[in-house]
Chimera marker file (.cmm) of the C-alpha trace (Angstrom):
<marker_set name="trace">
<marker id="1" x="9.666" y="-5.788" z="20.858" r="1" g="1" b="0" radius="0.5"/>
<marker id="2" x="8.282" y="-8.436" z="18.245" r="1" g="1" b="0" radius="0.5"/>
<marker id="3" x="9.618" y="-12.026" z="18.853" r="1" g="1" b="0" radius="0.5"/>
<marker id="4" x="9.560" y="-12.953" z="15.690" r="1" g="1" b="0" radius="0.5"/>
<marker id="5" x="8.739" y="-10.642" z="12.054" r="1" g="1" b="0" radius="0.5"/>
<marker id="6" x="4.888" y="-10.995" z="10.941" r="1" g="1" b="0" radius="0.5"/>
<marker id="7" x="4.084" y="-11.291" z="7.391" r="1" g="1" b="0" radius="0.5"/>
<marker id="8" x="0.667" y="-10.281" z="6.066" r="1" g="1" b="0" radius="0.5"/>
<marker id="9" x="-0.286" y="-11.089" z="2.370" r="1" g="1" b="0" radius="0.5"/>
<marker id="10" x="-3.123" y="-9.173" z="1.386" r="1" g="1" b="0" radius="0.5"/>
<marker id="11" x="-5.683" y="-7.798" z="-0.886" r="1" g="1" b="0" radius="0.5"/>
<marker id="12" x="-7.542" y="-6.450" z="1.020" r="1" g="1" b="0" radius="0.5"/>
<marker id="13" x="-8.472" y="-2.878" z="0.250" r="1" g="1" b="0" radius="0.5"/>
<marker id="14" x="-7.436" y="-1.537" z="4.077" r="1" g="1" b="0" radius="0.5"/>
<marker id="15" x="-6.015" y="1.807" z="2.252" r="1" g="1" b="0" radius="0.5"/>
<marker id="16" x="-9.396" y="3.315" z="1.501" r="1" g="1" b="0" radius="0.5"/>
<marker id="17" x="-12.059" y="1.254" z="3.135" r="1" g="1" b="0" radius="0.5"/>
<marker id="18" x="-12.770" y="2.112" z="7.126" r="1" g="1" b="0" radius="0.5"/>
<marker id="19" x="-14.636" y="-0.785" z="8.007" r="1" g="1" b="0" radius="0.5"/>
<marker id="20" x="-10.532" y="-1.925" z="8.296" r="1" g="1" b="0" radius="0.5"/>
<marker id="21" x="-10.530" y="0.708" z="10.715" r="1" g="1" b="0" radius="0.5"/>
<marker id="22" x="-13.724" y="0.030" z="12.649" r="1" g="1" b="0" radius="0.5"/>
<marker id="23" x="-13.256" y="-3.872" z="12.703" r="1" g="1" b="0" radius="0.5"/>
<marker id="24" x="-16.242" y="-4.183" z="10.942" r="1" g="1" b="0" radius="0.5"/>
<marker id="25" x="-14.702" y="-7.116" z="9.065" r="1" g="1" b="0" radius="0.5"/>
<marker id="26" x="-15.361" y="-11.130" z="9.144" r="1" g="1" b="0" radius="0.5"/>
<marker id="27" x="-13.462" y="-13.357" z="11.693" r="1" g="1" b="0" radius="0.5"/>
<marker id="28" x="-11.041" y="-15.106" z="10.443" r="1" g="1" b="0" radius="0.5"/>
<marker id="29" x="-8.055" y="-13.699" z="8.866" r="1" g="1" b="0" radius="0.5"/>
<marker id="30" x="-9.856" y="-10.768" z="8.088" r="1" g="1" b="0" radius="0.5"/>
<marker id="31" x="-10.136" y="-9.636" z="11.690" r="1" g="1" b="0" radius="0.5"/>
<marker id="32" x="-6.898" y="-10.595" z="12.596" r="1" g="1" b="0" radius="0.5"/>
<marker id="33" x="-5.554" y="-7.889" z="9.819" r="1" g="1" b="0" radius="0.5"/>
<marker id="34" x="-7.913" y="-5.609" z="10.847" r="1" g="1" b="0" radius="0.5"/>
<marker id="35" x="-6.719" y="-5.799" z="14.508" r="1" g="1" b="0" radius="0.5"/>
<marker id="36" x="-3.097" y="-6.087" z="13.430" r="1" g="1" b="0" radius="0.5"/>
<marker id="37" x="-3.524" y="-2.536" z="11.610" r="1" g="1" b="0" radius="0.5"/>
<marker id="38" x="-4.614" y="-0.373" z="14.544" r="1" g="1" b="0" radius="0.5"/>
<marker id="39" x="-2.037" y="-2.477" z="16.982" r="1" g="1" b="0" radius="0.5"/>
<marker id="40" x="1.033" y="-2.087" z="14.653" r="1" g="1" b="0" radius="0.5"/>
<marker id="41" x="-0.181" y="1.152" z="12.911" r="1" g="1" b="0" radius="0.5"/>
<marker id="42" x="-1.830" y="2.630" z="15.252" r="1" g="1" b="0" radius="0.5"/>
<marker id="43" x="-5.923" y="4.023" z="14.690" r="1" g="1" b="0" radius="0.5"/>
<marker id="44" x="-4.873" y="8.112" z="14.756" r="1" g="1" b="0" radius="0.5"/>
<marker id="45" x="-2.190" y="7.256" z="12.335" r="1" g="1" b="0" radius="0.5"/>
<marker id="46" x="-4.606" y="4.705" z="9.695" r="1" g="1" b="0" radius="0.5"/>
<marker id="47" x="-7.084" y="6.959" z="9.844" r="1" g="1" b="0" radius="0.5"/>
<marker id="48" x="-4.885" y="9.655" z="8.765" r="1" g="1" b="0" radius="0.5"/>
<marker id="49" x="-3.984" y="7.665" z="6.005" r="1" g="1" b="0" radius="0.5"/>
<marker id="50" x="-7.096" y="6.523" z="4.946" r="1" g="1" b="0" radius="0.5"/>
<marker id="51" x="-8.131" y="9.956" z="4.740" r="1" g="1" b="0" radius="0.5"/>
<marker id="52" x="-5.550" y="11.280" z="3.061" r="1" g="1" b="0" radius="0.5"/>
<marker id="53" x="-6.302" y="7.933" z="0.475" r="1" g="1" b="0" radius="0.5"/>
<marker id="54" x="-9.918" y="9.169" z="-0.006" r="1" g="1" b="0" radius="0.5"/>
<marker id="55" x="-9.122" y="12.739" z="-0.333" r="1" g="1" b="0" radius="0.5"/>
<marker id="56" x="-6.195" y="11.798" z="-3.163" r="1" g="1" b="0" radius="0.5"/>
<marker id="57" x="-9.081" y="10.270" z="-4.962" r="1" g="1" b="0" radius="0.5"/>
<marker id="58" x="-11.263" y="13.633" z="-4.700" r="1" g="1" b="0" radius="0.5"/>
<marker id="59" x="-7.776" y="15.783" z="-6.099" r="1" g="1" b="0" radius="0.5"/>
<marker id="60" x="-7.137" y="17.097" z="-10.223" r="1" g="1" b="0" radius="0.5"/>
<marker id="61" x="-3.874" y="15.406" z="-8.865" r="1" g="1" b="0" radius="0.5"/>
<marker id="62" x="-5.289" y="11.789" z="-9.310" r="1" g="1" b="0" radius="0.5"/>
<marker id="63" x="-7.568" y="13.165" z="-12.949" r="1" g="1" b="0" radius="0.5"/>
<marker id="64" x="-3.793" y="14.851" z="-13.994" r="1" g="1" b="0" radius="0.5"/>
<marker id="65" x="-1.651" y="11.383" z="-13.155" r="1" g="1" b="0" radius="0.5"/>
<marker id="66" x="-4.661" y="10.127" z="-15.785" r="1" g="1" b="0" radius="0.5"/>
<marker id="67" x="-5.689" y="7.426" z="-12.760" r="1" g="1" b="0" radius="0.5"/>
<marker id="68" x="-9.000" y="7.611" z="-13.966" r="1" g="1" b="0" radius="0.5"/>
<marker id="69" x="-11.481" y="4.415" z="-14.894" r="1" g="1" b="0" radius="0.5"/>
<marker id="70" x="-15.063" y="5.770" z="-16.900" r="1" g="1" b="0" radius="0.5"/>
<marker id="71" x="-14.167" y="9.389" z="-16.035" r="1" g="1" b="0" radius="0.5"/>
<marker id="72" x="-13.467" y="8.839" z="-12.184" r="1" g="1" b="0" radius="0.5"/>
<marker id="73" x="-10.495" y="8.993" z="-10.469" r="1" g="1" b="0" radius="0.5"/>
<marker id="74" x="-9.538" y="5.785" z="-9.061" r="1" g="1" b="0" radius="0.5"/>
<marker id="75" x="-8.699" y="4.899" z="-5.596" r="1" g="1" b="0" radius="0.5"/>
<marker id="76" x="-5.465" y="4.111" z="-4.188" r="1" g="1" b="0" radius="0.5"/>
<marker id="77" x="-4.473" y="0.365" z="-3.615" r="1" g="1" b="0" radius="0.5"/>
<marker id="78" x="-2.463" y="-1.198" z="-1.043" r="1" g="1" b="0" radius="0.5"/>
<marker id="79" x="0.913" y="-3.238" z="-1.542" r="1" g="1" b="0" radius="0.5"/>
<marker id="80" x="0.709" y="-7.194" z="-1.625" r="1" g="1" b="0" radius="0.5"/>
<marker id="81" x="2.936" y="-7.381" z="1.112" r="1" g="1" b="0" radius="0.5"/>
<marker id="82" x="3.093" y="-5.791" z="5.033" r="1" g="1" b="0" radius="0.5"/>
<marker id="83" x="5.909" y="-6.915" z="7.332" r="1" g="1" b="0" radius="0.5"/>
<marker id="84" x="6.162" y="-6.053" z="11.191" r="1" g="1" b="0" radius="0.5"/>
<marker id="85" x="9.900" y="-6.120" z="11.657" r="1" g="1" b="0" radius="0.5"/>
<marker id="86" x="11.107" y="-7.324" z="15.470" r="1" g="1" b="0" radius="0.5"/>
<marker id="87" x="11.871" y="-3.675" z="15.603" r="1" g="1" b="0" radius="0.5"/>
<marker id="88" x="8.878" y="-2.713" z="15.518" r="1" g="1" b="0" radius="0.5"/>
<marker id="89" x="9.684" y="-1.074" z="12.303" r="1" g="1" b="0" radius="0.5"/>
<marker id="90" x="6.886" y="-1.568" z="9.349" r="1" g="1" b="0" radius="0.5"/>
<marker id="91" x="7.973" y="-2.368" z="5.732" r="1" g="1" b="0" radius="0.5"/>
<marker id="92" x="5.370" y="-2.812" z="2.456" r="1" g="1" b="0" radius="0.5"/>
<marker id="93" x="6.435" y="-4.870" z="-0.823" r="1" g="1" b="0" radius="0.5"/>
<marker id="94" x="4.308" y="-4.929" z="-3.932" r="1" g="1" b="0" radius="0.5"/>
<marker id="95" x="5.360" y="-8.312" z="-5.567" r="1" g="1" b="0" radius="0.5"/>
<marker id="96" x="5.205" y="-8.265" z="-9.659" r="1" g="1" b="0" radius="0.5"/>
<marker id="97" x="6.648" y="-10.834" z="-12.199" r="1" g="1" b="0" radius="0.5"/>
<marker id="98" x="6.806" y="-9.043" z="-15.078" r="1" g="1" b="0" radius="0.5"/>
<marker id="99" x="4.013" y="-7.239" z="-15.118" r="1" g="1" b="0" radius="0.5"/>
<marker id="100" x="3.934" y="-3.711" z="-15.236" r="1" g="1" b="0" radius="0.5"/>
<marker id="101" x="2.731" y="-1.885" z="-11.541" r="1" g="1" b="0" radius="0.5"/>
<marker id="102" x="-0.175" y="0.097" z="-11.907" r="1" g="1" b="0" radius="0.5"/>
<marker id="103" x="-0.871" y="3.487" z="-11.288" r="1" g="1" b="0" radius="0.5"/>
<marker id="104" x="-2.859" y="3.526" z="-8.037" r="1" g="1" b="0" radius="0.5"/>
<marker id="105" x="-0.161" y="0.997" z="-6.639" r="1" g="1" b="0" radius="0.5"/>
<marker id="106" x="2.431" y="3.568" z="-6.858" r="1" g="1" b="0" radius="0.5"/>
<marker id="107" x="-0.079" y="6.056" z="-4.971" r="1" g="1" b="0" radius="0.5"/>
<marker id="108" x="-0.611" y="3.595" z="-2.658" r="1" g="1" b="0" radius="0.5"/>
<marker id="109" x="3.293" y="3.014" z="-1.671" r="1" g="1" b="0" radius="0.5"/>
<marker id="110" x="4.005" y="6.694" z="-1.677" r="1" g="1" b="0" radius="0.5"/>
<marker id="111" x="0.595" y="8.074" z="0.784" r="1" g="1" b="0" radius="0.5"/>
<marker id="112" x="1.958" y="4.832" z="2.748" r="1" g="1" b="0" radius="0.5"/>
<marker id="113" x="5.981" y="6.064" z="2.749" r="1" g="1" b="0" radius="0.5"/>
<marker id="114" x="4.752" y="9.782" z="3.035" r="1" g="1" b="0" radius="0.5"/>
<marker id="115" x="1.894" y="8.787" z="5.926" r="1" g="1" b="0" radius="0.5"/>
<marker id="116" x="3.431" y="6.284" z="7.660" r="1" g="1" b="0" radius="0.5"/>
<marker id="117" x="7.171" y="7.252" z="7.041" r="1" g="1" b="0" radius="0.5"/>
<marker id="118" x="8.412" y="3.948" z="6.448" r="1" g="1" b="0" radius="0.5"/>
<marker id="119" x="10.163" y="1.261" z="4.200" r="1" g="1" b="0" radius="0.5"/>
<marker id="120" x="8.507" y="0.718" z="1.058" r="1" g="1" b="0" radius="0.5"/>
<marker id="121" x="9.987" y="-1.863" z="-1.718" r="1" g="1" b="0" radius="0.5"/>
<marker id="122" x="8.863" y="-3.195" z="-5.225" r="1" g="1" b="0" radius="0.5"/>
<marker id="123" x="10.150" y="-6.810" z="-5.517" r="1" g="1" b="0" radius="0.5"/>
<marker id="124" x="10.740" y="-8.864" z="-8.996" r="1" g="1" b="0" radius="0.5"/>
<marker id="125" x="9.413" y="-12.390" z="-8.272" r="1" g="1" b="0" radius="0.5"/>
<marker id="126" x="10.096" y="-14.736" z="-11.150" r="1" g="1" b="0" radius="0.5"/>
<marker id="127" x="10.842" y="-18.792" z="-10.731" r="1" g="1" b="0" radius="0.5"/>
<marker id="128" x="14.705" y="-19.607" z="-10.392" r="1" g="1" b="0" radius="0.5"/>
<marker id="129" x="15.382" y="-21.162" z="-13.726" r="1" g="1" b="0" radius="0.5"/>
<marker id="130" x="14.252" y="-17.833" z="-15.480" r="1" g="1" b="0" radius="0.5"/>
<marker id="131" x="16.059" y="-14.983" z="-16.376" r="1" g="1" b="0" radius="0.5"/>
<marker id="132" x="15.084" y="-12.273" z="-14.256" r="1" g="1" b="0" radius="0.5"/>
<marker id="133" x="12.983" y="-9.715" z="-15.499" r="1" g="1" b="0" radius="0.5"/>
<marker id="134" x="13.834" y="-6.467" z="-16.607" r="1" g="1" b="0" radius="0.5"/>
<marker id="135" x="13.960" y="-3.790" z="-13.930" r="1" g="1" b="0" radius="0.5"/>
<marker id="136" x="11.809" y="-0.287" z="-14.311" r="1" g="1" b="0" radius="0.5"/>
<marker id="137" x="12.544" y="2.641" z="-12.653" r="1" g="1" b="0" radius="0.5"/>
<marker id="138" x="9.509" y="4.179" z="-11.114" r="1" g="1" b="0" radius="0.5"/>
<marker id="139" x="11.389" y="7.003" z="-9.323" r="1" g="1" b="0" radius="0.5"/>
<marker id="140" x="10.157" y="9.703" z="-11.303" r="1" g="1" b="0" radius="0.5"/>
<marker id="141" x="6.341" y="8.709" z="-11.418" r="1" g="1" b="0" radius="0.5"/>
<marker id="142" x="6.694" y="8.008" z="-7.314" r="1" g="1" b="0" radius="0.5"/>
<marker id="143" x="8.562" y="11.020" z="-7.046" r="1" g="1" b="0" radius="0.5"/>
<marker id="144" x="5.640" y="12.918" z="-8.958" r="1" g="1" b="0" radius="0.5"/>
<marker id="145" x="3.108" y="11.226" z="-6.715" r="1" g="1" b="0" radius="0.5"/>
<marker id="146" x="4.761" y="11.966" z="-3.404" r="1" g="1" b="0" radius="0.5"/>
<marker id="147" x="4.821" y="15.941" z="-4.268" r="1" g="1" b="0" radius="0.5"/>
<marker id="148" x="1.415" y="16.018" z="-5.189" r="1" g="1" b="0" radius="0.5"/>
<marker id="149" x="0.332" y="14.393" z="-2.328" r="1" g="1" b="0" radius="0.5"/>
<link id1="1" id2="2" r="1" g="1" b="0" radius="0.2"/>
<link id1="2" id2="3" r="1" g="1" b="0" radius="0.2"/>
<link id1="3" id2="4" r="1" g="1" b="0" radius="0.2"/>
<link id1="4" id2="5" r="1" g="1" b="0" radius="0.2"/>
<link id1="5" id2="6" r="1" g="1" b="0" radius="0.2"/>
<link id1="6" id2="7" r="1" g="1" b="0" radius="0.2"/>
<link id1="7" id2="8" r="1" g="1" b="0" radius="0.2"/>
<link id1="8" id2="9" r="1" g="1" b="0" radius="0.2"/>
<link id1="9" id2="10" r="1" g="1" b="0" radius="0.2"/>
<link id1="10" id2="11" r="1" g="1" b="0" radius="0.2"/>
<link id1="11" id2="12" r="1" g="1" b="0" radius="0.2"/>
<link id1="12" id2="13" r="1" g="1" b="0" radius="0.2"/>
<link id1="13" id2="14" r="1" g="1" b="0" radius="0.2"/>
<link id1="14" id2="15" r="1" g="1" b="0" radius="0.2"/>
<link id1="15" id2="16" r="1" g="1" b="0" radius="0.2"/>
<link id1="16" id2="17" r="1" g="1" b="0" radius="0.2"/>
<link id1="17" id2="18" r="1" g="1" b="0" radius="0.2"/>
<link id1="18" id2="19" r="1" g="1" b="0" radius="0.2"/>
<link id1="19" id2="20" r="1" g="1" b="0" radius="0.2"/>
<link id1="20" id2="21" r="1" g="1" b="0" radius="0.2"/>
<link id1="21" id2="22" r="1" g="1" b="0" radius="0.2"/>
<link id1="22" id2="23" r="1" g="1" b="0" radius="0.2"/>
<link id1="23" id2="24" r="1" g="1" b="0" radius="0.2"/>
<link id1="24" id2="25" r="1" g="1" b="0" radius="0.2"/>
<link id1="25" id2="26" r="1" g="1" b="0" radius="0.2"/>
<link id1="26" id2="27" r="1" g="1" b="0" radius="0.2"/>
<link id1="27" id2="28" r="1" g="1" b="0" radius="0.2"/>
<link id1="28" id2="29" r="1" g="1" b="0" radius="0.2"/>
<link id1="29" id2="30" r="1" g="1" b="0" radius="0.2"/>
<link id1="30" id2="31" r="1" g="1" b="0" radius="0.2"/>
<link id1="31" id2="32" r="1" g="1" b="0" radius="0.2"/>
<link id1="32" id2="33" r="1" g="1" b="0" radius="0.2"/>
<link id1="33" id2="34" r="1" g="1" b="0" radius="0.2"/>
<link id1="34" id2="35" r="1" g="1" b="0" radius="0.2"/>
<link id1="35" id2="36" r="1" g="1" b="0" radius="0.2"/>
<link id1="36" id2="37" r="1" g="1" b="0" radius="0.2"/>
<link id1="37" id2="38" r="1" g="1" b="0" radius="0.2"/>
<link id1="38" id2="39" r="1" g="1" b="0" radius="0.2"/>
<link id1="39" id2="40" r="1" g="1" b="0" radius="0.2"/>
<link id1="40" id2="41" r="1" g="1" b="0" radius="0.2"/>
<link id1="41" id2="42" r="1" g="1" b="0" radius="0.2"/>
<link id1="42" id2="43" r="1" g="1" b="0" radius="0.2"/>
<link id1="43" id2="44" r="1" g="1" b="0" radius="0.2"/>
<link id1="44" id2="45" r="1" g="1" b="0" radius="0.2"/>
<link id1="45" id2="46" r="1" g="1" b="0" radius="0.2"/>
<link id1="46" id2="47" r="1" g="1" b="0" radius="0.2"/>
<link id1="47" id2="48" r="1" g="1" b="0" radius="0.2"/>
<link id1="48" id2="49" r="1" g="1" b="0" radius="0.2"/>
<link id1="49" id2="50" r="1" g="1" b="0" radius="0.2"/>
<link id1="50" id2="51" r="1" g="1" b="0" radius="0.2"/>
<link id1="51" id2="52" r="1" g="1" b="0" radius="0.2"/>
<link id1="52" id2="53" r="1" g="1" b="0" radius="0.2"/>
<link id1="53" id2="54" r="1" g="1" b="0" radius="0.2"/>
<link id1="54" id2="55" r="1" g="1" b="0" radius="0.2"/>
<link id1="55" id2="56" r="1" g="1" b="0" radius="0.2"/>
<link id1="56" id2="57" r="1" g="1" b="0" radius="0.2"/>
<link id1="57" id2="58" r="1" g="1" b="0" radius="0.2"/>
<link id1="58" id2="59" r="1" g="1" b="0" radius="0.2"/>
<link id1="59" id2="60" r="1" g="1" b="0" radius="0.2"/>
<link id1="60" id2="61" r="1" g="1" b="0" radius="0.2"/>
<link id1="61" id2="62" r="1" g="1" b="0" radius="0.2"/>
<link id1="62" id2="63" r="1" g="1" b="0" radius="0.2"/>
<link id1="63" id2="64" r="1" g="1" b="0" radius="0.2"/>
<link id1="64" id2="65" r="1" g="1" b="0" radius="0.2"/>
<link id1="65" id2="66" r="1" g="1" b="0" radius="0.2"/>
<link id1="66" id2="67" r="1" g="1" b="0" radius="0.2"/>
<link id1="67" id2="68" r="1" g="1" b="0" radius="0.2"/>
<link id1="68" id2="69" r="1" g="1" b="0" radius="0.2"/>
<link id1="69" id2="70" r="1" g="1" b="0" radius="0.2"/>
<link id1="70" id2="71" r="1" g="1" b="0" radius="0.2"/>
<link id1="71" id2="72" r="1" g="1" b="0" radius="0.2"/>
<link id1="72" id2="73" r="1" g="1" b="0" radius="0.2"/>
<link id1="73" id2="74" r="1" g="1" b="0" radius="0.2"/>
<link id1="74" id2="75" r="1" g="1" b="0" radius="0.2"/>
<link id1="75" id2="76" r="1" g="1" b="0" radius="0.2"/>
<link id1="76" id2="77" r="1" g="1" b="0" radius="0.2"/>
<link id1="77" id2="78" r="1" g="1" b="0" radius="0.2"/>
<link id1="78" id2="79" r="1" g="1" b="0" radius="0.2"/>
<link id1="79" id2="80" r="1" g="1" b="0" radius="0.2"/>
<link id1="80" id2="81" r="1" g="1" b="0" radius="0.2"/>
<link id1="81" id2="82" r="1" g="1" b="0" radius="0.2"/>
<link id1="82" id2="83" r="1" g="1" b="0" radius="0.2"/>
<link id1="83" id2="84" r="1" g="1" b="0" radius="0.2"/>
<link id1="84" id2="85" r="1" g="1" b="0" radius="0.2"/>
<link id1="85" id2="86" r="1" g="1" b="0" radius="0.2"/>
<link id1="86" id2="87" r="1" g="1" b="0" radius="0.2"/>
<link id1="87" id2="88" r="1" g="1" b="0" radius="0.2"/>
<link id1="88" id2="89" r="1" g="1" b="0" radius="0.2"/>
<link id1="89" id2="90" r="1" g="1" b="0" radius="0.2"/>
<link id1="90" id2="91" r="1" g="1" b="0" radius="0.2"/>
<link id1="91" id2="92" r="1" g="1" b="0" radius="0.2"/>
<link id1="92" id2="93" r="1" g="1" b="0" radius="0.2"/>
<link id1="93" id2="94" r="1" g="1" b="0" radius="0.2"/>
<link id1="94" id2="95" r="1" g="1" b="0" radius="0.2"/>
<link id1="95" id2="96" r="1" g="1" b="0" radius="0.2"/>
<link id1="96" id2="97" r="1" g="1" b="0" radius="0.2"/>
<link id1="97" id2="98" r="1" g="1" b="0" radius="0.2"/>
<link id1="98" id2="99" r="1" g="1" b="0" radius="0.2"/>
<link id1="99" id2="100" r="1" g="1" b="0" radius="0.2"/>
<link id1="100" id2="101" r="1" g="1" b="0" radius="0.2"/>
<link id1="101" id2="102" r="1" g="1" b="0" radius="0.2"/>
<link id1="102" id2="103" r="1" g="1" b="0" radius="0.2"/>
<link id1="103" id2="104" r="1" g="1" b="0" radius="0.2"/>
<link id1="104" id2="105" r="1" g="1" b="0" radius="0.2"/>
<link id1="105" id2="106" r="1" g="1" b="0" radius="0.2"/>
<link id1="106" id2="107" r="1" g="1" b="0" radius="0.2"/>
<link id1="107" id2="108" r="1" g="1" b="0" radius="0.2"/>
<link id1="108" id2="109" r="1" g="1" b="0" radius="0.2"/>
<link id1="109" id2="110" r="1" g="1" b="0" radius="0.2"/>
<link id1="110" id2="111" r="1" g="1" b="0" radius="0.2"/>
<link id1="111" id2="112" r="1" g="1" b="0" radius="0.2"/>
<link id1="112" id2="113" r="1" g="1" b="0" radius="0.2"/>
<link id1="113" id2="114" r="1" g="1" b="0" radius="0.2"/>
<link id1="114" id2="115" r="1" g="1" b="0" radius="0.2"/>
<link id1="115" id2="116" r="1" g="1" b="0" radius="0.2"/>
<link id1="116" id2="117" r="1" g="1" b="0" radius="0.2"/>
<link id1="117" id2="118" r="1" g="1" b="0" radius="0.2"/>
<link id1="118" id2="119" r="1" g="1" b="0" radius="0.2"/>
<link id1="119" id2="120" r="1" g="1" b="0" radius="0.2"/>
<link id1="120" id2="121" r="1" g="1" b="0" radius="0.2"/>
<link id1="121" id2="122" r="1" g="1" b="0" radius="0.2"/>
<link id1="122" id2="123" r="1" g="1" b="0" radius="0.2"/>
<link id1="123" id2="124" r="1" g="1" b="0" radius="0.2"/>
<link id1="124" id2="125" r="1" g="1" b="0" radius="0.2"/>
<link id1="125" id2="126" r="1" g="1" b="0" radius="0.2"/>
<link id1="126" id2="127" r="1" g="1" b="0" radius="0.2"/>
<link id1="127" id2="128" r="1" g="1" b="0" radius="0.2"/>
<link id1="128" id2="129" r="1" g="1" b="0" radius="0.2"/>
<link id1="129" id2="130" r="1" g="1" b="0" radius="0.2"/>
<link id1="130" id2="131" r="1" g="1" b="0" radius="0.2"/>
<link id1="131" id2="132" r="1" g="1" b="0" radius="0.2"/>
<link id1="132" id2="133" r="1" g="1" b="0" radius="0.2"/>
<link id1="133" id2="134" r="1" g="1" b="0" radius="0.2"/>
<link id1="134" id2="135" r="1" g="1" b="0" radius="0.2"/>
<link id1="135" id2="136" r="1" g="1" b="0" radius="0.2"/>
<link id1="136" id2="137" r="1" g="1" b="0" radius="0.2"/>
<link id1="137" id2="138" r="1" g="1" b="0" radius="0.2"/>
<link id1="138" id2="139" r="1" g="1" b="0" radius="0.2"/>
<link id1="139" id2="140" r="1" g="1" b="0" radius="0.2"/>
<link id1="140" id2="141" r="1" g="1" b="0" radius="0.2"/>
<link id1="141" id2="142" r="1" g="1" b="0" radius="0.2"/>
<link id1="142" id2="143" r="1" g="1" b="0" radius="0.2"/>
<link id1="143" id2="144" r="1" g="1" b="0" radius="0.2"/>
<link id1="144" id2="145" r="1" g="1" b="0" radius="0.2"/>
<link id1="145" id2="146" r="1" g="1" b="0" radius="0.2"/>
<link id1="146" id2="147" r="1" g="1" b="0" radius="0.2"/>
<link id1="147" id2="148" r="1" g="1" b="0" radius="0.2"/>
<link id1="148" id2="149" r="1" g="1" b="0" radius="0.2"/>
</marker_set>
């Protein structure tokens, strides 16, 4: 049990990269995520996921989804956000104002929600005096994503 919920804000690119894996990162923050990972994650199960990240990247199912950037597919990115409930239960936001979420976000939230079979979220942040922003469904591009995976 977690006394309190942890927050990470990252973007860092833990999804693909396995120096996140290794520890082979700076001190400072860095480490601390990098630790955090394997002790809330667990090393079997980010490895797992990383390789399943890399090997999305080597699939026609990343050239078909048209996540390609000078004729290579592009790798998958990780969500803004990571909370560590007190439940031990994990949960990843990607924060956008109005902005549109990118492909190889929504790759990244479903290997994570496949992978790691947890809560995934996209969050409208916008200041209080403005009228929120209009919603987008992404269910059918996720839902795309998460079969081809």
């Amino acid at each position: 049990m977690i006394k309190d919920d942890i927050v990470w804000y990252s973007s860092y690119k833990w999804l693909t990269k396995r120096r996140w894996l290794n520890g082979e990162v700076e001190d400072g923050y860095k480490s601390q995520f990098s630790d955090d990972l394997v002790k809330y994650i667990g090393k079997d199960n980010l490895a797992n996921l990383q390789e399943r990240a890399n090997a999305f990247r080597e699939k026609d199912a990343g050239r078909i989804l048209g996540l390609t950037k000078s004729g290579k597919v592009r790798y998958p990115v990780a969500p803004d956000i990571w909370l560590i409930l007190k439940d031990g239960g994990l949960k990843f936001i990607e924060g956008k104002h109005n902005e549109k979420l990118d492909d190889t976000q929504l790759v990244g939230l479903a290997l994570i929600k496949k992978y790691l079979d947890c809560s995934i979220a996209i969050m409208r942040v916008y200041p209080q005096n403005d009228p929120p922003p209009i919603p987008i469904d992404y269910s059918d591009s996720f839902s795309a994503i998460f079969d081809m995976l």
